[in-house]
N, C-alpha and C positions, 0 to 999 in steps of 0.2 A: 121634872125634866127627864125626858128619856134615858137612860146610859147609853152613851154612845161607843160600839165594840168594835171600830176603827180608825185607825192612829199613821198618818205619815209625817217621819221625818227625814231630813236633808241633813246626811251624816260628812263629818270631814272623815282626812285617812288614817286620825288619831282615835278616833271613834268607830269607824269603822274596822280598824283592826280589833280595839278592842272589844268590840260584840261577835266576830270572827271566833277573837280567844273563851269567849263565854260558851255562844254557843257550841263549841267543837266538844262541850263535855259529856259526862255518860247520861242524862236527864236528859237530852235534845234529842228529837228523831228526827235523823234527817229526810227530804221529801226533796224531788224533781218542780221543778219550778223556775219557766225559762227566762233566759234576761237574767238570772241569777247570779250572785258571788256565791252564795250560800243561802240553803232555806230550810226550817226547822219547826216541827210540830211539838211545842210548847204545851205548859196545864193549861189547857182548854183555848189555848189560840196559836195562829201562827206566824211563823217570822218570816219575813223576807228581803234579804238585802241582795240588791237590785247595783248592777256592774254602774249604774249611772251614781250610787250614791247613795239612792233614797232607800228608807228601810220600809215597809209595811207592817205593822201589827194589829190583828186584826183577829174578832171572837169573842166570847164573853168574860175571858180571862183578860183581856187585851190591858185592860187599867190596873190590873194586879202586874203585868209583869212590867207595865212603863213603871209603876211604882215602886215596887220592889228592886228592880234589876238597873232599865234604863235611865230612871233619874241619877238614882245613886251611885253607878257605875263606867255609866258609858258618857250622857248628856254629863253628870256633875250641875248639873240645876234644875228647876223647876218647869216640868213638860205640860200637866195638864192641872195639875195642884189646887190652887185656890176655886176655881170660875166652878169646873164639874166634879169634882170630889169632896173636896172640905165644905165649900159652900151652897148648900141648897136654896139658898137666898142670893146667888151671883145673880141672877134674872132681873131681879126686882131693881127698882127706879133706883139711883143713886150716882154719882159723883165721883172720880178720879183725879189725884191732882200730886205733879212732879213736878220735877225741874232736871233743870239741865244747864252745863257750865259752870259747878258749883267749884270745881277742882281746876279747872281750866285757866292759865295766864292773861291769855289773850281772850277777846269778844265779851258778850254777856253773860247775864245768869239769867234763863229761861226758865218762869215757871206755865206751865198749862194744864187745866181741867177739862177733862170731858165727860161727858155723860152717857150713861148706858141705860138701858131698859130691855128686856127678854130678847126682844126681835132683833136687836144692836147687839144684843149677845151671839145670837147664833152667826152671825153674819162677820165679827168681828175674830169668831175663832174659825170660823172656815177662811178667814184671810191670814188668819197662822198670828193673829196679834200676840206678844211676848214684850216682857219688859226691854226695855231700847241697848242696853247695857249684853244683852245677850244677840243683839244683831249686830255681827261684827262687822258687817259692809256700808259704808256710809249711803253708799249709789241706794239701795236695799231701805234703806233706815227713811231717805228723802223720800222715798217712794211712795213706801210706806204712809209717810206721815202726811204727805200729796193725801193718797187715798184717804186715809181717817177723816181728814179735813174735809171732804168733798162729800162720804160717808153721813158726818154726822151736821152736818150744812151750817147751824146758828149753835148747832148745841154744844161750842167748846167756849173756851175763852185761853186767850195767851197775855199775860204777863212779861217783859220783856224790859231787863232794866241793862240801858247800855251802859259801857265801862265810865263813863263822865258821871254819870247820874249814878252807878256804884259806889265809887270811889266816896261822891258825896253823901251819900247814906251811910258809908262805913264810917265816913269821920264822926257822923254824930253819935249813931250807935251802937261802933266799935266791937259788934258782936254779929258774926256770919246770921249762927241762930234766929234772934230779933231779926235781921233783915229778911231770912228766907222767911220768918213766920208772915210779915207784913206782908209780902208777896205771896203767898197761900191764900192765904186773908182776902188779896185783890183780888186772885184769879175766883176762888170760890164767891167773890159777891157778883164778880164780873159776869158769868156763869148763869148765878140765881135772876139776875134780870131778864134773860134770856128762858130759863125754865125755874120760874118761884117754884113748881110745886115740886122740886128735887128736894127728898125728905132726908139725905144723907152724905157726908162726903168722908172719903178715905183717905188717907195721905202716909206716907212713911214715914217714921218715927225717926223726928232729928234732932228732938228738945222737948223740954215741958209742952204738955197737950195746951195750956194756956197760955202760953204767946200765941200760938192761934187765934184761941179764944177772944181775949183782949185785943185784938187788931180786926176781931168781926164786925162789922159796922150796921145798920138796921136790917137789913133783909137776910145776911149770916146769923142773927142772934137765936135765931129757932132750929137751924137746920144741926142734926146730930154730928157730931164729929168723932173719926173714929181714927187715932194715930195708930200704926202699929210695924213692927217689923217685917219685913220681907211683902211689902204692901204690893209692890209691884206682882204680886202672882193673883193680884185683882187683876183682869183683864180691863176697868175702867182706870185702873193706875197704870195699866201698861200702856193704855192708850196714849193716855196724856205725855208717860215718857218718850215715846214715838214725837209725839206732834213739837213738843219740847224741842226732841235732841234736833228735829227738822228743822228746826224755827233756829234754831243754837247754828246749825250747819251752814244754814241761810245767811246769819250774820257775815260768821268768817268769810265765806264765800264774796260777800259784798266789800269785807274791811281787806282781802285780796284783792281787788279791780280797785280799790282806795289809794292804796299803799304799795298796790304794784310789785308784790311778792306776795308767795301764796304762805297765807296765814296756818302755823299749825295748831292740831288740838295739844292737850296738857298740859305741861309743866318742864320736862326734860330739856337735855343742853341743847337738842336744836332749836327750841322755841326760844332758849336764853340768848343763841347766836342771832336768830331771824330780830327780837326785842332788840338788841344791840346792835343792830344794823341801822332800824329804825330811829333810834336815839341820834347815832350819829349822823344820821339824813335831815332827821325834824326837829333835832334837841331834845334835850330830858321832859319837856311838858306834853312831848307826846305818847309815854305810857298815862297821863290820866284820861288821853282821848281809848286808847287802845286794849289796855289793861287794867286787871284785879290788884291795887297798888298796894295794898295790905300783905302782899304774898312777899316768902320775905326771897322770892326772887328779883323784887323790885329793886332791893340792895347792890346782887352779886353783877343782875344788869347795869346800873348808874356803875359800880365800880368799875366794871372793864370797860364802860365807855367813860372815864374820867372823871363823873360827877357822883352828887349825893342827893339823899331827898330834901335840902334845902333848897333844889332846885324843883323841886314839884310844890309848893306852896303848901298851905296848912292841908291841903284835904291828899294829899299827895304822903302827911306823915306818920300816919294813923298805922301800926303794924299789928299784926296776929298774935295778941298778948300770948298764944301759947306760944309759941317760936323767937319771941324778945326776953318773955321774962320782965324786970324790971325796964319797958322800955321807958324813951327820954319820952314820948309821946302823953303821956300821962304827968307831967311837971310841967307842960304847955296847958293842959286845963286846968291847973290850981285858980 
């Protein structure tokens, strides 16, 4: 693959000051260059941050000093990492697969896979693809995941288990892990129907590589699996978490025009106030239509709206053995 010796990115004003602070030191030379905040001739490239925002770096030093300087410094994450530096095999045929809504109260847990190949590659990073978690704009994120999907036509697959059909997969078994693995599992077979000859898939590291493996079913049993940390700086992992956090977005959006108050993302007291607003409109069996009932904010909900999880039935009891400890929930399956 070529090395590519130009680089733009779309700086906030925390970042931008802080490459402001860098460059102002005795190593920078500064140069004329208009539309500018400041612009600097760098080892063997140049810098330019641009009164809009945007910075350019650009030259054949360009990937040394995102790597050196911009990641670790200014960005605080991964800019161009996995796809064009670490891996000279990013190109080649293979498989991305996330989720999304894993931490979230409300809505599903989205998992999706997509697929990549050389020409999907280039295409995929001139559209600035990044893991989902680093785009902070939902508007942006939806877009985004619009595009991928349109992009990459039949070759993704989406996974989508809504909070009813959660709730009842958690009571049997009782373990996040197991369930995300089974839905990895779906989306990568889901996927291989659409392209068998995909010889490989990636995923981020959430658990033993073998709940994967064991929830493969005939057309997954061949294809290599590869779990590992920080997965998403694959660009086919990042895609999926785009098309994921889109599809995750989509829910809420829909379970708002439901419910007739707009649904928020994570876990925090306003999500706890919007849940218990709900309960007391549609009763306590409306967190197993709406919510992750194993969260143990399903508790501090039913408490301030008067009730308990005897009022959500067996699949409504099941709690986050790390966060119960000895729960009662475990004396109901003897």
């Amino acid at each position: 693959m070529t090395k590519k010796t130009s680089y733009t990115f779309k700086l906030n004003d925390i970042e931008q000051a802080t490459l402001i602070s860098i460059l102002s030191g005795d190593m920078y030379q500064p140069v004329t260059v208009p539309h500018t905040i400041m612009a600097v001739r760098a080892e063997n490239c140049g810098v330019n941050l641009y009164k809009s925002g945007k910075c350019l770096i650009q030259g054949k030093g360009a990937e040394d000093f995102i790597t050196f300087t911009m990641e670790p410094l200014v960005l605080k994450r991964i800019a161009i990492g996995y796809d064009e530096v670490l891996n000279p095999d990013a190109g080649k045929p293979h498989m991305g697969v996330d989720e999304s809504g894993k931490g979230d109260f409300f809505g599903p847990i989205v998992i999706a896979a997509a697929y990549i190949d050389n020409e999907l590659l280039k295409i995929m990073v001139k559209m600035g693809v990044k893991d989902s978690k680093a785009i902070s704009s939902d508007d942006k994120a939806l877009g985004m995941g619009r595009e991928l999907r349109r992009l990459l036509g039949t070759r993704y697959s989406v996974v989508k288990i809504g909070p009813s059909a959660y709730n009842r997969l958690y009571s049997k078994m009782r373990n996040v892990n197991t369930l995300l693995a089974w839905a990895h599992a779906r989306a990568i077979e889901n996927l291989l129907e659409k392209v068998p000859s995909c010889p490989k898939a990636i995923s981020d590291q959430f658990g033993k590589k073998e709940l994967i493996e064991k929830s493969l079913m005939k057309n997954g049993k061949n294809i290599e699996l590869i779990q590992m940390p920080r997965a998403e700086s694959d660009t086919a992992v990042a895609a999926a978490s785009i098309i994921a956090r889109e599809q995750f977005l989509l829910s809420l959006k829909s379970m708002s025009e439901k419910y007739k108050v707009k649904i928020p993302k994570g876990a925090s007291a306003h999500v706890r106030e919007i849940a218990v607003e709900l309960v007391k409109q549609n009763g306590p069996k409306v967190l197993l239509e709406a919510n992750k009932c194993h969260f143990k904010t399903t508790d501090q909900v039913l408490e301030t709206a008067g009730s308990n999880r005897e009022a959500l039935g067996p699949e409504g009891k099941a709690v986050s053995r790390p966060l119960t400890g000895r729960s009662f929930h475990r004396k109901k399956t003897k």
